[in-house]
C-alpha positions in Angstrom: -13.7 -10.3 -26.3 -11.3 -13.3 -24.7 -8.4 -11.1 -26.3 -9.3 -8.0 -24.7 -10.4 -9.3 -21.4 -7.4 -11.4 -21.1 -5.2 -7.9 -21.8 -7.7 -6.0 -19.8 -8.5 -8.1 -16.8 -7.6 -8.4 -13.2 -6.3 -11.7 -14.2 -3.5 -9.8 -16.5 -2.6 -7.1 -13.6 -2.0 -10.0 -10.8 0.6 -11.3 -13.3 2.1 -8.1 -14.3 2.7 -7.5 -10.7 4.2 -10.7 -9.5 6.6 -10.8 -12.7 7.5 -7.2 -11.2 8.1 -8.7 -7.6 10.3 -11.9 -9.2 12.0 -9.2 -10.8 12.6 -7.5 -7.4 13.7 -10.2 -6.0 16.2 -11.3 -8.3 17.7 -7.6 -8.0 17.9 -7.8 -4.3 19.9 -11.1 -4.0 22.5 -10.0 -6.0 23.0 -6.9 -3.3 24.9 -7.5 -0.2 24.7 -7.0 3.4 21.8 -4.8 5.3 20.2 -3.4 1.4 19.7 -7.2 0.8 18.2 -8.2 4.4 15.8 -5.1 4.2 14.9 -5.6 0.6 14.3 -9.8 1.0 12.3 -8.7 4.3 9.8 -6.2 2.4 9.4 -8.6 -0.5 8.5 -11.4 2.1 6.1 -9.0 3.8 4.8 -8.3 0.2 5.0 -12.1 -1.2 1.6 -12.8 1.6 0.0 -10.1 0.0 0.8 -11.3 -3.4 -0.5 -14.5 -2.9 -4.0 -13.4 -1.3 -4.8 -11.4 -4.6 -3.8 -14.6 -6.1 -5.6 -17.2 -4.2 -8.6 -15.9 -2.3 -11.8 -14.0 -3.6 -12.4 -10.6 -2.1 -14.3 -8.0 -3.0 -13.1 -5.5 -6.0 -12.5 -2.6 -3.4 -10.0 -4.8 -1.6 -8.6 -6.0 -4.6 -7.8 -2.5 -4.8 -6.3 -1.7 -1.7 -4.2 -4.9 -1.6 -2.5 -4.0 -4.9 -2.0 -0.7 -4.0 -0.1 -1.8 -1.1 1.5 -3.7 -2.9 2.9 -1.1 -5.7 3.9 1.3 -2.8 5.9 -1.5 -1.0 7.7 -2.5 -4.6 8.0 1.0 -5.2 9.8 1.4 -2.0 12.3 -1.8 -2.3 12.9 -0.6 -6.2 14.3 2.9 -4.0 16.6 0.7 -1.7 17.8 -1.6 -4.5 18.8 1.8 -6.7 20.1 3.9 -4.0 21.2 1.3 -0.9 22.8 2.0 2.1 22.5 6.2 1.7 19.2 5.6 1.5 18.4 3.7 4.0 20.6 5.9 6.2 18.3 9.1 5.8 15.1 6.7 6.2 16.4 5.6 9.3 17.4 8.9 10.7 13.8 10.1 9.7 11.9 7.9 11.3 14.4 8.1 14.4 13.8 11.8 14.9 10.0 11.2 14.1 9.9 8.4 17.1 11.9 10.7 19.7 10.0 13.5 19.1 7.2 11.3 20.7 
């Protein structure tokens, strides 16, 4: 059972996840100029996060939550790393015509 539960566990997943974010991060210094200052600024906002699952107890629907936040925001920085500037061009322009339209 200590096999399984170590492989299985939330333990296992928290791990997973920050070797995925050191990855991340390693990929966004090597980029330059405003790819690199957005990427480094999401993993920051991500690194708190990272280090509640790590640290604090909380219940196992909030466990939840935080590490699906915390997917989506890798998942979004991993789209900035591999596409750069044009992407963050027409995210920018999106969000521009979203806010003027209000």
């Amino acid at each position: 059972m200590d096999i399984l539960g170590m492989m299985m566990g939330w333990d296992w997943k928290v791990q997973r996840t920050r070797r995925r974010w050191d990855r991340l991060r390693e990929h966004s210094l090597k980029k330059e100029g405003r790819v690199r200052r957005e990427a480094l600024r999401e993993l920051d906002i991500l690194e708190d996060k990272m280090r509640m699952l790590e640290e604090q107890d909380m219940s196992r629907r909030d466990r939840i939550r935080l590490m699906r936040e915390l997917e989506m925001g890798m998942a979004n920085v991993e789209d900035l790393i591999e596409k750069g500037e044009a992407w963050m061009a027409t995210t920018t322009s999106a969000a521009n015509k979203k806010h003027q339209a209000h």
